[in-house]
VEXSE-304306 format. One record per residue (C-alpha): residue number from 1; residue in three letters; x, y, z. Coordinates in Angstrom, 3 decimals. Each point is the difference from the previous one (the first is absolute). Example, Ala and Ser with C-alpha at 12.3 -4.5 7.8 and 13.67 -1.06 7.14 Angstrom:
1:ALA:12.300:-4.500:7.800
2:SER:1.370:3.440:-0.660
***
This chain:
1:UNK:38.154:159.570:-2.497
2:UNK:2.347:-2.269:1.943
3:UNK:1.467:-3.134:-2.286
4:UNK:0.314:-3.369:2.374
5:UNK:3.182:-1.378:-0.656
6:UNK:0.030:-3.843:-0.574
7:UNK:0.397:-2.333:2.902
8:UNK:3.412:-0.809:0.645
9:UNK:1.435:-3.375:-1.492
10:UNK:-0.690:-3.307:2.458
11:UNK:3.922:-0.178:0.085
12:UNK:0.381:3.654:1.176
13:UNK:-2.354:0.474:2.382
14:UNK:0.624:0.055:3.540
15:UNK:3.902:-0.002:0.286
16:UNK:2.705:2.404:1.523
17:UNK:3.282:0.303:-1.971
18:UNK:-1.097:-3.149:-1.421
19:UNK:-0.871:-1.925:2.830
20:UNK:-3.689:-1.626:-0.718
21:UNK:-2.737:-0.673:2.953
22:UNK:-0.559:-3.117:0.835
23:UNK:-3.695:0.581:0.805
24:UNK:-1.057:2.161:-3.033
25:UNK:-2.697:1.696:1.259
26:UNK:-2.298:0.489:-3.336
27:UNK:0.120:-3.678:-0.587
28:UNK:-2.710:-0.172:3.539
29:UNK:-2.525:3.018:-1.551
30:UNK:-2.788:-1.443:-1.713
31:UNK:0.039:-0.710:-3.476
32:UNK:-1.925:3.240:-0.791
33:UNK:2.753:2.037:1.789
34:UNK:2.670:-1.512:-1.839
35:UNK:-0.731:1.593:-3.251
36:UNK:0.224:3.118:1.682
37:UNK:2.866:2.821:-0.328
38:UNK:-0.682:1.815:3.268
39:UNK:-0.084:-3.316:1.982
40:UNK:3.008:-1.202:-2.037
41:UNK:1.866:3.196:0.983
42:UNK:-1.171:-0.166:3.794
43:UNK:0.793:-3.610:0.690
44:UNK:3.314:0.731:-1.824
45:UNK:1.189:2.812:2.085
46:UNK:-0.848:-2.317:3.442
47:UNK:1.910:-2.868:-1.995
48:UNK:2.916:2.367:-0.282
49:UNK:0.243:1.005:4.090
50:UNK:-1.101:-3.901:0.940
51:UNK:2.727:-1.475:-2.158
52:UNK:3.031:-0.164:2.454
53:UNK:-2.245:-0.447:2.800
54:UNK:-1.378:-2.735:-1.138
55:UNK:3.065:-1.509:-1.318
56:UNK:1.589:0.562:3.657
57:UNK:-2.542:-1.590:1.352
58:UNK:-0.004:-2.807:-2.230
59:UNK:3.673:-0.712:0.397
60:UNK:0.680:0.858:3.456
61:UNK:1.673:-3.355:0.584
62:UNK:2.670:1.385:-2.198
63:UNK:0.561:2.723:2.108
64:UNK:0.756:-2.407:3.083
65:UNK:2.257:-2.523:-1.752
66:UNK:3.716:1.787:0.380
67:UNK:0.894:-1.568:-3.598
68:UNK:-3.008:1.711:-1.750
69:UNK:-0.626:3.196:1.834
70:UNK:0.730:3.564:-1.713
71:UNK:3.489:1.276:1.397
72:UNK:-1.597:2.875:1.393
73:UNK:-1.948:-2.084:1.946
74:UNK:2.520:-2.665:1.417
75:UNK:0.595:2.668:3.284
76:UNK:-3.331:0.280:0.990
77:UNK:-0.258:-4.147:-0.194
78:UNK:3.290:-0.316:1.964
79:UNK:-1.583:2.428:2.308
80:UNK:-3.105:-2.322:0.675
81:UNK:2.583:-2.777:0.938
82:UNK:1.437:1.832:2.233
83:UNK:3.457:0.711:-2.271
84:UNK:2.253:2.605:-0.448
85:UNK:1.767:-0.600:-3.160
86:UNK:2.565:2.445:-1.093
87:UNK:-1.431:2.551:-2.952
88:UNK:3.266:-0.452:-1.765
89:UNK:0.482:-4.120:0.202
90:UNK:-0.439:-0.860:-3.704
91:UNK:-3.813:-0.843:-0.681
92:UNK:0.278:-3.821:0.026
93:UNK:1.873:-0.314:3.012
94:UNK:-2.932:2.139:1.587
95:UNK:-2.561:-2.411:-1.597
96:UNK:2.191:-3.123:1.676
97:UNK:-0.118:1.557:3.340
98:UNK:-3.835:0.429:0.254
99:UNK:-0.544:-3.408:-1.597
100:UNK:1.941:-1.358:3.177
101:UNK:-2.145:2.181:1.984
102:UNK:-1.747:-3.297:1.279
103:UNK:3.152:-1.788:0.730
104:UNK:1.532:2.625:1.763
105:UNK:-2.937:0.078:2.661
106:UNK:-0.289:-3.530:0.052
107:UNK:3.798:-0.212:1.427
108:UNK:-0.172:2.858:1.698
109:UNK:2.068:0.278:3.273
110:UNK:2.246:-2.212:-0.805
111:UNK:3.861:-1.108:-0.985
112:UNK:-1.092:-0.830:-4.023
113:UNK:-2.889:3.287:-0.205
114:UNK:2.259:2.240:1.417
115:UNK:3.148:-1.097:-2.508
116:UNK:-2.862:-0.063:-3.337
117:UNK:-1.295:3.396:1.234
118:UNK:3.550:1.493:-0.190
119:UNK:1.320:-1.903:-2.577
120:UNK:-3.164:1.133:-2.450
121:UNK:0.718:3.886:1.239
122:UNK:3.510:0.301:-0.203
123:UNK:1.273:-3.352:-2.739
124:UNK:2.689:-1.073:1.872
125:UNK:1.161:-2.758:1.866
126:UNK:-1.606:0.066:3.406
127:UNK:0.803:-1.702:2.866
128:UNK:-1.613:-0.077:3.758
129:UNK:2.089:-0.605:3.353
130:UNK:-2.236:-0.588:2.811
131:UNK:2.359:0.085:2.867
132:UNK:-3.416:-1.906:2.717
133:UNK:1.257:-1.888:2.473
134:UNK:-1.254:-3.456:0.617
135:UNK:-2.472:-2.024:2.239
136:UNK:2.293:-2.436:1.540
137:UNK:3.650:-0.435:0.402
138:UNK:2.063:-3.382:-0.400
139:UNK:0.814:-0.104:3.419
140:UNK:-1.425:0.692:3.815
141:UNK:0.332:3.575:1.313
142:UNK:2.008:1.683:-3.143
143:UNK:-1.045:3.078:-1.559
144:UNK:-1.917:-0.183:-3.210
145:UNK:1.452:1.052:-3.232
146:UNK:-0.813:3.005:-1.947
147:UNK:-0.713:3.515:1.712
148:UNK:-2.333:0.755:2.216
149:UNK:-1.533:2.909:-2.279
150:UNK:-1.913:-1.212:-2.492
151:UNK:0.845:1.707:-3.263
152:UNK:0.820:-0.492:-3.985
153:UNK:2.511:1.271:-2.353
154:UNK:-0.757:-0.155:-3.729
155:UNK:3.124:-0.263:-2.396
156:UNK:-0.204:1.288:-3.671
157:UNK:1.555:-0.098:-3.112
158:UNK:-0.740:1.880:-2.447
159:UNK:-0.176:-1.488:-3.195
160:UNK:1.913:2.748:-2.229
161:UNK:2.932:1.540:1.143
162:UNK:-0.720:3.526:1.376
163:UNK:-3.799:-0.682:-0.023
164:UNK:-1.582:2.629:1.910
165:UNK:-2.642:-1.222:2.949
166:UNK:-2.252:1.745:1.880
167:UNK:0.938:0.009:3.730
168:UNK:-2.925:1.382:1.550
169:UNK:-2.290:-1.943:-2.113
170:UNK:1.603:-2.869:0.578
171:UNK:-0.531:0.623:3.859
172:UNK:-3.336:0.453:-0.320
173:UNK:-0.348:-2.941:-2.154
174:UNK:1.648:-2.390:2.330
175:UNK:-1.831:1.542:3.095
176:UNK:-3.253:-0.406:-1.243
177:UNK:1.087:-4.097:-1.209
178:UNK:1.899:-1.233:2.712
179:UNK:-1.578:-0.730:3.708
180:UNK:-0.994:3.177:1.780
181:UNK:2.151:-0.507:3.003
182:UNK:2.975:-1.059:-1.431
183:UNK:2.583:2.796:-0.997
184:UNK:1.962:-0.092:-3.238
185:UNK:2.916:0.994:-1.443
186:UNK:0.743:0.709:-3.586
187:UNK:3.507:-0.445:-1.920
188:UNK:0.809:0.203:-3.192
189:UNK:3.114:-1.379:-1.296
190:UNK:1.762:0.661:-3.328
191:UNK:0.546:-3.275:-1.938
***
């Protein structure tokens, strides 16, 4: 003889490590199901496995605001944005980064993106030389300032003493924010 234990409490049912569904499934049977163990124990066990999907689902706009998301997930978010922040930046400085994900695209290719993308990677002072010629010159037949080679450097300073910065990254960085045909220097200076 097999003894039924009692339907689980309305509280309990349906949750992983205490995390309730949203969509109780029992509470959609018909009423005559209801009162049932077996149904109460089936539609509890698919409540338990539907829980965090559900809840995902529910609050996915979490998971794309950079002040909200899990910390595990703010890579894969900076990764949709097209960011490479660095894995051992402090968490809220990564958060700040991919909330100025839209700004940073919106100036993009110029004098004021280029200094806000370095300045948010390395937290320094940053400042950008363009050494471009000019258009006209103040006088008939002179030469016109500048070089003739277009080409950028960008100046930081670091805002500890000491502070360790990525080079390479940092080239990569600038390459992909700055014009594609103009070349670039880097320098970093101690304060």
């Amino acid at each position: 003889m097999t003894v039924m234990q009692p339907a689980p409490e309305a509280g309990k049912r349906g949750t992983l490590d205490g995390y309730p569904s949203a969509w109780p499934l029992m509470e959609h049977l018909p009423g005559l199901y209801q009162e049932d163990p077996l149904a109460s124990e089936l539609t509890a066990a698919f409540d338990e496995i539907l829980a965090p999907a559900l809840g995902a689902v529910d609050n996915f706009a979490t998971y794309l605001d950079p002040a909200l998301t899990p910390e595990d997930f703010l890579d894969w978010l900076a990764g949709w944005v097209g960011l490479l922040p660095d894995e051992n930046w402090p968490v809220e400085r990564r958060r700040a980064i991919i909330a100025h994900a839209a700004q940073l695209y919106r100036s993009r290719g110029t004098v004021k993106g280029l200094a806000m993308h370095v300045k948010l990677f390395t937290a320094g002072d940053v400042e950008i030389i363009e050494n471009g010629g000019a258009a006209w010159a103040a006088t008939p037949d002179s030469a016109v300032p500048g070089q003739p080679q277009l080409g950028l450097t960008v100046r930081i300073k670091p805002s500890k003493k000491g502070a360790l910065i990525d080079r390479d990254r940092l080239d990569t960085l600038v390459a992909a924010a700055k014009p594609a045909h103009v070349p670039h220097t880097i320098e970093i200076v101690d304060g």
